[in-house]
C-alpha positions as CSV (number, residue, x, y, z in Angstrom):
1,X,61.1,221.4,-47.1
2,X,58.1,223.9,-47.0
3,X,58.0,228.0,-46.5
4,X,56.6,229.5,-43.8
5,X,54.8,232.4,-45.5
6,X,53.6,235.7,-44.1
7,X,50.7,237.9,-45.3
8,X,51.6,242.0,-45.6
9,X,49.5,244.4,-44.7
10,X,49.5,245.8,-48.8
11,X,48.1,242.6,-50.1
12,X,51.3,240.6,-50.6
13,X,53.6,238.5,-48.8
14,X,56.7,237.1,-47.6
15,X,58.2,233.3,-47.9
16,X,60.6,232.3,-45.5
17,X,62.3,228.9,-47.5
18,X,65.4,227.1,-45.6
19,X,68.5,227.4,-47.1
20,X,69.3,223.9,-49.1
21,X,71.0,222.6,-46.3
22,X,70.9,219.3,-44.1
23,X,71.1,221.5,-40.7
24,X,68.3,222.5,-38.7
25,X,67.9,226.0,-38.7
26,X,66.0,228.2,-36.1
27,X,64.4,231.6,-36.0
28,X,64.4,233.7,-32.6
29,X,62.4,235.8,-32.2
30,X,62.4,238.5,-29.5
31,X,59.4,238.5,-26.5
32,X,58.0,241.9,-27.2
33,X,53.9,242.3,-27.0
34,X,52.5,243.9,-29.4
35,X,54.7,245.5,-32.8
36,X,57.6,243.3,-33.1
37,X,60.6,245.8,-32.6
38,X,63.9,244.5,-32.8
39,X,65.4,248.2,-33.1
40,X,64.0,251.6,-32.0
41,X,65.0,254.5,-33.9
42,X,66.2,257.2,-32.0
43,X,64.2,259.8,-31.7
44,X,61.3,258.1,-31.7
45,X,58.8,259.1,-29.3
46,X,57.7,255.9,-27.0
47,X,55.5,256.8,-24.9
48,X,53.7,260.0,-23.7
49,X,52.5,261.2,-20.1
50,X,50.5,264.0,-18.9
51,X,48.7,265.6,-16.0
52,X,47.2,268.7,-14.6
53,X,46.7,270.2,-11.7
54,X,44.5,273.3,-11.2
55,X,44.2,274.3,-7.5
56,X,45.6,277.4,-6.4
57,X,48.7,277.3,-4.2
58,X,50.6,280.2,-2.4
59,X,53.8,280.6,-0.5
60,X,55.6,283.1,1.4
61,X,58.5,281.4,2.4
62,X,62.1,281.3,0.8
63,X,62.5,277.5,1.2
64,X,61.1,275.3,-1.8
65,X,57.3,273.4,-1.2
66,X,55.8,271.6,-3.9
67,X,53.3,273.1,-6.1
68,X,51.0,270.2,-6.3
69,X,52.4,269.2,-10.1
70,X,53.3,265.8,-10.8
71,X,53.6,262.6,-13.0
72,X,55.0,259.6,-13.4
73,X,56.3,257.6,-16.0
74,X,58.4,254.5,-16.5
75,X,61.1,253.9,-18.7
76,X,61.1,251.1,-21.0
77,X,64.9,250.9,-21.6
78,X,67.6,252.9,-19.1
79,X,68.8,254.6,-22.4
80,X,66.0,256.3,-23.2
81,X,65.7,260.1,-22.6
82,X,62.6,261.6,-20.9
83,X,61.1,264.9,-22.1
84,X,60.0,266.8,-19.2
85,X,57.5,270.0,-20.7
86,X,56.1,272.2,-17.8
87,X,53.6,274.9,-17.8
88,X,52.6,276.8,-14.7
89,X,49.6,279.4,-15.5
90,X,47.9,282.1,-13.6
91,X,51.4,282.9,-11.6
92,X,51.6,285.7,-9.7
93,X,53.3,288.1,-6.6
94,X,51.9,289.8,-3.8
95,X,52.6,293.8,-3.1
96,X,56.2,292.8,-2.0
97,X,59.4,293.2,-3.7
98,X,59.5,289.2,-4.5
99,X,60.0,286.9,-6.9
100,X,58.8,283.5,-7.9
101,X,61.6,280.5,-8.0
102,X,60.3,276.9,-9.7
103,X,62.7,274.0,-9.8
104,X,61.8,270.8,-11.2
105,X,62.4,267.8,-9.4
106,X,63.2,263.9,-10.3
107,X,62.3,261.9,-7.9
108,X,64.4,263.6,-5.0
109,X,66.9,265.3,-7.0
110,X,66.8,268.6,-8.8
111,X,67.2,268.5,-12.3
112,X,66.3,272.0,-13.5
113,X,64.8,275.7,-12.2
114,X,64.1,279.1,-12.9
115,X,65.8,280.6,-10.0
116,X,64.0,283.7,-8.9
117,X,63.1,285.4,-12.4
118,X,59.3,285.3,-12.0
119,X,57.4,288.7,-11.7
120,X,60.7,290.4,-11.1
121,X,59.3,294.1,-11.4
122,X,61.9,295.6,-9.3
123,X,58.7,297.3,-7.2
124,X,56.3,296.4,-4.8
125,X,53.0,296.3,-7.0
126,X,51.2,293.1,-7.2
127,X,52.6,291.3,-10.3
128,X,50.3,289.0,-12.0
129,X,52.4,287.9,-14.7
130,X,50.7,284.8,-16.7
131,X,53.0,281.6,-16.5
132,X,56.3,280.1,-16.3
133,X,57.6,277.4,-18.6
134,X,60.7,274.9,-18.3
135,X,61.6,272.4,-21.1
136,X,64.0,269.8,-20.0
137,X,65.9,266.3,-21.1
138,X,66.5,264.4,-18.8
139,X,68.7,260.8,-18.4
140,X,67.3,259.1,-15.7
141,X,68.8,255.8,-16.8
142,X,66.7,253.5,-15.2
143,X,63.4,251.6,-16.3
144,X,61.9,252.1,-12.4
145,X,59.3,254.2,-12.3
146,X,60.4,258.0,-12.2
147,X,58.2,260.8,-10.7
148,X,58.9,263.9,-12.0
149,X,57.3,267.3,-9.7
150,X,57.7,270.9,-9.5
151,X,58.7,273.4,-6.2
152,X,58.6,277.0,-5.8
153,X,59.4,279.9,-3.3
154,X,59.0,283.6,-3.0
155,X,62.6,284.8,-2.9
156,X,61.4,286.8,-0.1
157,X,60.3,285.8,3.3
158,X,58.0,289.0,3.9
159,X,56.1,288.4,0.1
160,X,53.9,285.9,-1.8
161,X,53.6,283.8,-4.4
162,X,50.7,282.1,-6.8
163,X,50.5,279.6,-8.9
164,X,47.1,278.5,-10.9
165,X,45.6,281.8,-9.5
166,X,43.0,283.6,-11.7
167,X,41.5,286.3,-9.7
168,X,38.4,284.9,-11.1
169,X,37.2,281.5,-8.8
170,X,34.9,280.4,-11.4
171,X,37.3,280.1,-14.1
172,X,40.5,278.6,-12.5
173,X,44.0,278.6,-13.9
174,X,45.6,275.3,-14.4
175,X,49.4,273.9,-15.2
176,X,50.5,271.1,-17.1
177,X,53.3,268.7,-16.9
178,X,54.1,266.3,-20.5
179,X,56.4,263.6,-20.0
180,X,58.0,262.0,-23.1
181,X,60.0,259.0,-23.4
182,X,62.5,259.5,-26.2
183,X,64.4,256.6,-27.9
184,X,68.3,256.7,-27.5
């Protein structure tokens, strides 16, 4: 019987011979495109998502809106992990004793939030205090496309609150959302 033989990428090679047997013997081999993985290593880093968004957005109320933030991403195995990495820049508060709440959002549920800790000053001076950051990992379990979003409020009715606001037009601020499939 003959050797099925297989070129390396380092100049060698690898023989496949059949056992000295008088059985047929077969070789499965799974239906993956690409790199033939049989086993991921946890950990590993699968795929990567991101997106921007740089239009300024204000709100005065105390019930969440979206902030405009969003991405999608699609699981290729429902136990993979997804790391959700926000930034929202140029954040600030009106003259009002407010602050600014962001929650992030799967699909319909929230997952995480910073619950009323941006621009706390404990005065009424406008606030304009840079950015807010939430790191997250998340378990969707699922392989169906999964939206991840942000929301925020001003924690008071009677103030407001930016995001991707730089007092200067021409050079506007903008926020970032990284999505990161993570091997179980």
């Amino acid at each position: 019987m003959s050797a099925i033989k297989l070129s390396t990428p380092s100049s060698g090679s690898i023989s496949l011979s059949p056992a000295n047997t008088a059985s047929n013997l077969t070789i499965t081999v799974p239906a993956v495109t690409g790199t033939m993985l049989t086993n991921k290593t946890a950990g590993t880093v699968l795929q990567v998502v991101n997106a921007t968004y740089g239009t300024s957005v204000s709100r005065s109320s105390n019930t969440y809106g979206d902030t405009g933030l969003t991405a999608s991403i699609t699981p290729s195995s429902s136990t993979s992990k997804i790391l959700v990495m926000v930034a929202h820049n140029g954040c600030r508060k009106d003259t009002s004793n407010t602050t600014l709440a962001v929650q992030l959002v799967r699909n319909s549920t929230v997952i995480s939030g910073i619950e009323g800790n941006g621009g706390r000053t404990g005065d009424t001076t406008t606030n304009q205090f840079g950015g807010i950051a939430i790191t997250y990992l998340d378990s969707p379990s699922t392989t169906s496309s999964t939206t991840y979003k942000t929301q925020y409020l001003s924690t008071n009715n009677s103030g407001t609150v930016y995001i991707n606001d730089n007092f200067d037009p021409s050079s506007p601020a903008v926020s970032s959302i990284t999505l990161m499939e993570i091997a179980a």
